[in-house]
Each structure stands twice: as structure tokens, then as C-alpha cells.
N, C-alpha and C positions, 0 to 999 in steps of 0.2 A: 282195346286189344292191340293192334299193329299201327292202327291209325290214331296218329296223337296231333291233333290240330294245332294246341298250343307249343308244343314242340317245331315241328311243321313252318307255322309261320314266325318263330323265333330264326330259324332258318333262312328263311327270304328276307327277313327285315338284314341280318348280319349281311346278305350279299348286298342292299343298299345300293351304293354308285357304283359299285366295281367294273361295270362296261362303262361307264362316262369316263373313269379315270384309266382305259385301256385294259381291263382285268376280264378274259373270258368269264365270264357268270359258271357258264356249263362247264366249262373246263375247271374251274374250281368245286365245282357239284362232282365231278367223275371223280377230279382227286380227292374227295374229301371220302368219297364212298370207296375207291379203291382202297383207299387207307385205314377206314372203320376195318373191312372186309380183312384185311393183312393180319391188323390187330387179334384178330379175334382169332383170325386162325392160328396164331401164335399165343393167346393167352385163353380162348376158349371161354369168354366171357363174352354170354349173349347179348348183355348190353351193347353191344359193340355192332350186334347185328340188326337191335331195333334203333341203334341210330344212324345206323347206314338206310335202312327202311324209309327213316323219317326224312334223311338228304335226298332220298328216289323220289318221295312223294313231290317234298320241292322242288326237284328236277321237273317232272311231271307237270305241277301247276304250275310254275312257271311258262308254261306253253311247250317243254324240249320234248323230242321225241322217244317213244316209249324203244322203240326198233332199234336208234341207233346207239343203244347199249343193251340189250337185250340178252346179252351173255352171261354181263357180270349182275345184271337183275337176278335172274336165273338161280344163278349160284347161291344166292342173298339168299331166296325165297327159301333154296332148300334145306338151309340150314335154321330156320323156324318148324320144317318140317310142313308148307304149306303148300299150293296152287299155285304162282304167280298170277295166271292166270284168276286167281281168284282174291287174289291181293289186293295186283293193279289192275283189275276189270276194267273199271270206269277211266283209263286211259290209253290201253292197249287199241289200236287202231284209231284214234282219236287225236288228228292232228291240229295244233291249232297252226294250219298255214293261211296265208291270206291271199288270193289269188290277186294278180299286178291290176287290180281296177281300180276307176277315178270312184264307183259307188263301195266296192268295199272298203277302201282308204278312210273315203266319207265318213263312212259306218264307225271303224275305227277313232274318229278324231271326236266323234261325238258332237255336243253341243259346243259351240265356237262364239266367243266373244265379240261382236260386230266391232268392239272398239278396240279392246283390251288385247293385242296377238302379238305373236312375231310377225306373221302375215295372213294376209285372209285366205278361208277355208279352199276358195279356188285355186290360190297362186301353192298353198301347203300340198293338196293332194296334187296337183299338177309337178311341185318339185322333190317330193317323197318319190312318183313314177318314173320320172326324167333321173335323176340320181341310180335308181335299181337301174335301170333301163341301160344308161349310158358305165354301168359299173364303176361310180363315181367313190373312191375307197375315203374313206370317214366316218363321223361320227355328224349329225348334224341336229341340231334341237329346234323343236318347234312346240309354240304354249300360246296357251288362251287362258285367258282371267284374269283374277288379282294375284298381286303377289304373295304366298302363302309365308317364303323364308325367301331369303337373297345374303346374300356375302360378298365380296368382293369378283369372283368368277362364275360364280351357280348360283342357280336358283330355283325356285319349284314354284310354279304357276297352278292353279285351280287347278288344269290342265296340261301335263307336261309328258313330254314323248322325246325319245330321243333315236334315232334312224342310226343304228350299225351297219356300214358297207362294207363288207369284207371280203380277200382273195375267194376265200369258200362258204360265206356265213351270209346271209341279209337277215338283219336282225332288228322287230321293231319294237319299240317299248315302251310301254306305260306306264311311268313313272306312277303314277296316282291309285294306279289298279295294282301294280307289281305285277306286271302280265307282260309276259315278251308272244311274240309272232313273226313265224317265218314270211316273207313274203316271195312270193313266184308268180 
């Protein structure tokens, strides 16, 4: 019906690096959905409104907040003729934030390679806190495991996350899950 997974995650695989190489993820999810939304109200082709749907859903999973677009959701939903509320149920007050602690960090980083890191699991959550904490503005990577790809600049470990510090955004991510998280 509205929900197309393999769509869905076609979606999130194309946003890929785009916060490593400096590309807001969300910010290209809103434009991409403002634009279906445009379309459609100028061509009146519904397609246009179950792939803006399916760019929400990935906003959504992705961890972004259902609230702070909730307008132009709104709008989307009604033009299937549907609930929102009954749409995006399973995300509507469900935030994935991760409160500033050394145990949810932890949680976050998962299982840690004793040999295989950038650093170990205490100096990582200790410098993921110190960074939010002191509003240190970057991008910074932290991995554990083998190395899965590598190239000359990047690479993707077992385990790979990468910490966006931003004027307005703290933004944390799971390379391996495709899962971002606000931290506060």
C-alpha cells in the first residue's frame, strides 16, 4: 500500500556518504520531498505523492524527527486521502535522541574490537561527550573491526560511525545500521 520497503531503502542507500562529504542527509530528504510535493501539485500525478511518502518514511528511519516537518507531512498525507496519523503512527512521537551519557554512548558503539579501533571504547565514548559537550564543530570517525572497503580517504570498518557537530545539529551515525541519532 503506502509503505514500500524496497523503495524506502533504495532511498537511504542513495543518501550513502552525503554527511561525510558535508551534504545535510535531512536537508536533502526535505528537498527532495518538497520537490515530489511541487511536482504533483503541478502535474497531479499521484506517483509523485507515494514517492514523497516513501522519502518521509526514510526521513523517519533514518532517526529524523517526525515534528520538525510535520506540516508539509500533513499536506502529503492528504492528498492520498489518508490519517497521517495513521500513516506514520510507528514514528510520530518517537524520537530516536540519545541522551549525553558515557552508558548510552556505550550502548550505541556496540561491541568494540579490543585490538582492531581508532581508540578504545573508553577514550571513544569519553571523546564523542567531550566534543558535544565543548561544541567542538566537525565531523569526526570512530570504527572498530576489520576493514570491510578502504580507498585512499574512507573507509568502512565492521563498525563505523561518524559524529556531526554542528552550529544547530549534533548528529550521530551508524555507518553500518544506516541509523543517525540526535544526541542531547
Amino acid at each position: 500500500m503506502v509503505y514500500n520497503q524496497v523503495e524506502i531503502k533504495a532511498i537511504q542507500l542513495s543518501l550513502g556518504n552525503l554527511e561525510s562529504k558535508g551534504i545535510p542527509v535531512k536537508e536533502v530528504l526535505i528537498q527532495s520531498i518538497n520537490w515530489l510535493y511541487e511536482k504533483y501539485k503541478i502535474t497531479t500525478d499521484i506517483r509523485y505523492i507515494y514517492k514523497a511518502i516513501w522519502h518521509i518514511f526514510a526521513y523517519l528511519e533514518l532517526g529524523f524527527l517526525y515534528e520538525d516537518e510535520k506540516a508539509i507531512f500533513l499536506e502529503i498525507a492528504k492528498c492520498v486521502q489518508k490519517d497521517p496519523e495513521e500513516i506514520f503512527a510507528d514514528y510520530i512521537g518517537k524520537y530516536r535522541v540519545v541522551p549525553l551519557k558515557k552508558s548510552a554512548i556505550r550502548k550505541l558503539l556496540g561491541r568494540w574490537n579490543p585490538k582492531l579501533h581508532s581508540m578504545k571504547i573508553e577514550d571513544a565514548v569519553n571523546d564523542i561527550i567531550e566534543k558535544v559537550t565543548q561544541k567542538e564543530l566537525g565531523e569526526f570517525l570512530y570504527h572498530s573491526g576489520k576493514v570491510i572497503v578502504e580507498n585512499d580517504k574512507d573507509g568502512l570498518w565492521e563498525h563505523t560511525f561518524w559524529l556531526f557537530v554542528k552550529e544547530n545539529e549534533i548528529l550521530f551515525y551508524d555507518v553500518n545500521k544506516n541509523q543517525c541519532y540526535t544526541l542531547k
